[in-house]
Backbone bond lengths (Angstrom), bond angles and torsions (degrees), N, CA, C in turn:
res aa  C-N    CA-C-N  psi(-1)  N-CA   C-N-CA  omega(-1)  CA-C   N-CA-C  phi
1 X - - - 1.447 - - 1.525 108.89 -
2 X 1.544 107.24 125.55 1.907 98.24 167.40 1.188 121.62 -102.85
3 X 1.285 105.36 145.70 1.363 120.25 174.05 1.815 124.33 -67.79
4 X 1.810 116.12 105.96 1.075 117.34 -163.94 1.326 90.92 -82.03
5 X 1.892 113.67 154.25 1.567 108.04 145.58 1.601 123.69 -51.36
6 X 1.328 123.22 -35.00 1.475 119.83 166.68 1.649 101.72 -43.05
7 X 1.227 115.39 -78.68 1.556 123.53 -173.40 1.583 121.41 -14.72
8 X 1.851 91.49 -57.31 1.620 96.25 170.02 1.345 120.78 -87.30
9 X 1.338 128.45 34.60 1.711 115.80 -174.67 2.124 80.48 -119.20
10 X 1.388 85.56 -42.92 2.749 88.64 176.27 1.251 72.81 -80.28
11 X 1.352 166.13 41.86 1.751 122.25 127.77 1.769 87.78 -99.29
12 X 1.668 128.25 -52.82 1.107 118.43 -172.50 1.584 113.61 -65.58
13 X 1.112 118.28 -48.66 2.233 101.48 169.96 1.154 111.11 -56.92
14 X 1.163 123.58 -17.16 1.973 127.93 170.20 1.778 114.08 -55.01
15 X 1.495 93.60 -68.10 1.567 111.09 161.94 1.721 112.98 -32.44
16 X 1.843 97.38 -74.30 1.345 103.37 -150.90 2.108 100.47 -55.06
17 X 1.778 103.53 -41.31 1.578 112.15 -177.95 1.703 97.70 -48.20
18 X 1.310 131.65 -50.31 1.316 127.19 -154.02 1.768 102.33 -87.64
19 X 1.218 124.96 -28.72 1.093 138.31 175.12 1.719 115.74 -56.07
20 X 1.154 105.22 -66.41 1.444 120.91 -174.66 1.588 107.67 -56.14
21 X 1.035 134.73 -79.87 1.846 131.01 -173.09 1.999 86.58 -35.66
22 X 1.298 120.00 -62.32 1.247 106.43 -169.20 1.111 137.97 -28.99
23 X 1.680 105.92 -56.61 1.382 138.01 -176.54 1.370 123.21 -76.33
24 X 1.452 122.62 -45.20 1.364 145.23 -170.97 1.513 115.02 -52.81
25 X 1.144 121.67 -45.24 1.749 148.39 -163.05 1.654 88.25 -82.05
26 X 1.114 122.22 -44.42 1.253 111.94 -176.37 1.811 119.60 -68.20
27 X 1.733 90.93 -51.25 1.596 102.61 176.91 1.610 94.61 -59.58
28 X 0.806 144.62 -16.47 2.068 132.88 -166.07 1.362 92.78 -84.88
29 X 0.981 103.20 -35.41 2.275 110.11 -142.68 1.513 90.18 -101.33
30 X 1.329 136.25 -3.86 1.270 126.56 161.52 1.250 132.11 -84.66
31 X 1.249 123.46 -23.44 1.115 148.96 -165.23 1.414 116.05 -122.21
32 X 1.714 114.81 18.01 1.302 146.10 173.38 1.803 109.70 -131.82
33 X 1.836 97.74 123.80 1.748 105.46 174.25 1.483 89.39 -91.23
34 X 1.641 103.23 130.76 1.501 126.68 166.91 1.765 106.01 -107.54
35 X 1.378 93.43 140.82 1.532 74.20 175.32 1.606 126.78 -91.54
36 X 1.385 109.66 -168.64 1.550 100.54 -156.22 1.552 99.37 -62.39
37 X 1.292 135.29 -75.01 1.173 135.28 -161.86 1.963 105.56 -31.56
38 X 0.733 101.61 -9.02 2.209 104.94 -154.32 2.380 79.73 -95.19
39 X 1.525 92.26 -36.40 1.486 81.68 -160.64 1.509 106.94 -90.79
40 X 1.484 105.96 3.83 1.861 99.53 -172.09 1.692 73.08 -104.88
41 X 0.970 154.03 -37.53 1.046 150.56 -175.38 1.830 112.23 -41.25
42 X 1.639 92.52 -62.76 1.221 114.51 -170.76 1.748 117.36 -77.88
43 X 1.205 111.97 -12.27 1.446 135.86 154.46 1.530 129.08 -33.21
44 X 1.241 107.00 -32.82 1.486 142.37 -164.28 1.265 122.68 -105.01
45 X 1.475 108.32 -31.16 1.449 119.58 168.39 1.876 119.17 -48.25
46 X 1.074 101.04 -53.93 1.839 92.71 179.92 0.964 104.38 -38.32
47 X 1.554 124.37 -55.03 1.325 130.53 -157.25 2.057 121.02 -60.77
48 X 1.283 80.36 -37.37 1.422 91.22 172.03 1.159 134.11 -105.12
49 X 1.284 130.63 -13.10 1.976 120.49 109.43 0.977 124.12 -10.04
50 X 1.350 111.50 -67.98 1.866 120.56 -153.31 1.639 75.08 -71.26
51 X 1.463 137.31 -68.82 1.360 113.21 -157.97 1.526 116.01 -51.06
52 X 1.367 100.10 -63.46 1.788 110.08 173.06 1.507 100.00 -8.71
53 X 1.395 100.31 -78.90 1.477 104.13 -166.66 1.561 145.17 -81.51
54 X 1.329 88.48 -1.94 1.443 97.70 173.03 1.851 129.37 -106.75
55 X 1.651 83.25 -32.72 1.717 100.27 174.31 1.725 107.79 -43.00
56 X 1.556 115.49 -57.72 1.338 111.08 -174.01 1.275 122.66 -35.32
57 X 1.770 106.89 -38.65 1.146 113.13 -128.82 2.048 93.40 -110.73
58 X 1.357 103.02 19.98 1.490 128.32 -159.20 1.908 98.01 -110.95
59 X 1.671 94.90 -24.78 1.346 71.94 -162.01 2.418 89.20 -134.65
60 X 1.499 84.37 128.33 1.294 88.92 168.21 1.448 134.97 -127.19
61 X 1.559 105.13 135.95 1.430 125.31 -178.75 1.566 115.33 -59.88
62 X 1.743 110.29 109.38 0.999 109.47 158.69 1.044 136.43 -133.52
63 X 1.649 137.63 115.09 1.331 136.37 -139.67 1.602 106.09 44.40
64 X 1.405 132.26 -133.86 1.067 157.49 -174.13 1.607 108.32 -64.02
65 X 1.233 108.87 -19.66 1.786 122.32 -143.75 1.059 92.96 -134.92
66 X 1.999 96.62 120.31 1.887 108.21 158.62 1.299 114.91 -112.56
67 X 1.538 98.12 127.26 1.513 125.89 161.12 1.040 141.07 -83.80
68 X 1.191 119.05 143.68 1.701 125.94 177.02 1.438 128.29 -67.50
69 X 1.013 116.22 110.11 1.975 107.63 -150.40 1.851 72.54 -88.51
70 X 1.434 112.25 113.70 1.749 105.97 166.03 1.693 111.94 -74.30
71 X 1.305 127.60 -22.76 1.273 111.12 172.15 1.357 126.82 -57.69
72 X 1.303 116.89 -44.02 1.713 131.83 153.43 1.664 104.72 -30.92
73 X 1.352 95.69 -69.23 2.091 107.54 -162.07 1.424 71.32 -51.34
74 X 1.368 144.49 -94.58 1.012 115.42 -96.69 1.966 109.35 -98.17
75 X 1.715 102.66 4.51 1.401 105.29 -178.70 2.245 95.23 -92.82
76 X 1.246 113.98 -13.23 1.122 140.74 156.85 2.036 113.05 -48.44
77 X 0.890 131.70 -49.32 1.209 136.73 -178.39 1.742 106.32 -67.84
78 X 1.402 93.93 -83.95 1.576 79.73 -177.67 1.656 130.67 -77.44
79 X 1.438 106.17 3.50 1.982 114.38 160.33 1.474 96.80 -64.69
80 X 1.588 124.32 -60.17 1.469 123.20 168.22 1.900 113.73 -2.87
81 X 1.861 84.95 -82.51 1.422 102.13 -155.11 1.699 112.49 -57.06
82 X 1.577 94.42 -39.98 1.755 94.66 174.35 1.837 99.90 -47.50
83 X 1.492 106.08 -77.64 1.683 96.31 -175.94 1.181 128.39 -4.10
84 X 1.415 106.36 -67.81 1.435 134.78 -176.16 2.187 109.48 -55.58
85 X 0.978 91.12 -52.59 1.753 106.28 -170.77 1.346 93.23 -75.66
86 X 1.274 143.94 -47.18 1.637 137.51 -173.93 1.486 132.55 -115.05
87 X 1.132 100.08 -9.75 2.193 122.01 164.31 1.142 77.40 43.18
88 X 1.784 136.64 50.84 1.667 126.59 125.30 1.271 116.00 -108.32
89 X 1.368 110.74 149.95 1.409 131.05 -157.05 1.530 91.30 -97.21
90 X 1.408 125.92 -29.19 1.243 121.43 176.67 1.737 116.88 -77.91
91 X 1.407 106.08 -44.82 1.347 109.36 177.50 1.647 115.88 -60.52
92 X 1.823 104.01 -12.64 1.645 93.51 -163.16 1.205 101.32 -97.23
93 X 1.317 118.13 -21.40 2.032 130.69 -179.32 1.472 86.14 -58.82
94 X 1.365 116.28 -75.33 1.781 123.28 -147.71 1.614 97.15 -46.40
95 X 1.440 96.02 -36.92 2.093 95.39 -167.54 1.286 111.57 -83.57
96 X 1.766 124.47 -6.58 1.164 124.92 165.58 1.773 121.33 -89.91
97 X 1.333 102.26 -15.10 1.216 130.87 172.89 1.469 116.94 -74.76
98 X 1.608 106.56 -38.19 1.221 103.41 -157.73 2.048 96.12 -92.74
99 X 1.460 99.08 -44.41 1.467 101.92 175.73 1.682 140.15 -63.41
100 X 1.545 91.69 -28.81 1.811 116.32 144.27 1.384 122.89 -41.67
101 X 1.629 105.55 -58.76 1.544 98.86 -175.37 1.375 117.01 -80.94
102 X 1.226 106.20 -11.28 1.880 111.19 174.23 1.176 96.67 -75.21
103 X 1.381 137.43 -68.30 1.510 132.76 -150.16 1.442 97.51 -58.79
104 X 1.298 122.97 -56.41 1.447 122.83 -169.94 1.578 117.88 -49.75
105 X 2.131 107.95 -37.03 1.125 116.14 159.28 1.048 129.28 -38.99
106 X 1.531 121.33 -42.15 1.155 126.73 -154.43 1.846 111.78 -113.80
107 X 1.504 115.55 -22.75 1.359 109.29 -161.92 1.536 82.11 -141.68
108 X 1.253 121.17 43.31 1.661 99.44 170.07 1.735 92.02 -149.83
């Protein structure tokens, strides 16, 4: 298969579309004083992402019977603790990202 210049301009507006909502909220909200209640509030958010999104993905349906997918639990534990230790949403993706692709490296 070759690679058209069309091809790479829909993989790069792909990027830039998926990129931007990501990025943007952050550049606004930095350069904005919230007050305290908004930021102990907002403190909490990694945490409940990381659950949102990972709990599902912890537990699998089989036949009648749900199981504990342990590769999940266990890239799940220490994505947790970062959350918890740095209340960034960026630091807790990369460390769920980063410990995901090892385990899978290594035991899948």
């Amino acid at each position: 298969m070759t690679t058209s210049i069309w091809m790479v301009l829909v993989i790069l507006g792909c990027a830039v579309v998926t990129w931007l909502p990501r990025i943007l909220p952050f550049v606004f909200v930095k350069n904005v004083k919230m007050p305290d209640v908004v930021l102990r509030w907002l403190a909490y958010i990694p945490v409940c992402i990381l659950s949102a999104l990972v709990i599902e993905g912890m537990f699998v349906k089989e036949a009648q019977l749900v199981t504990i997918d342990w590769l999940h639990l266990c890239a799940f534990i220490p994505t947790l603790l970062v959350a918890l230790v740095t209340k960034s949403l960026s630091k807790t993706v990369v460390a769920g990202v980063i410990t995901m692709a090892a385990l899978r490296f290594f035991f899948s």
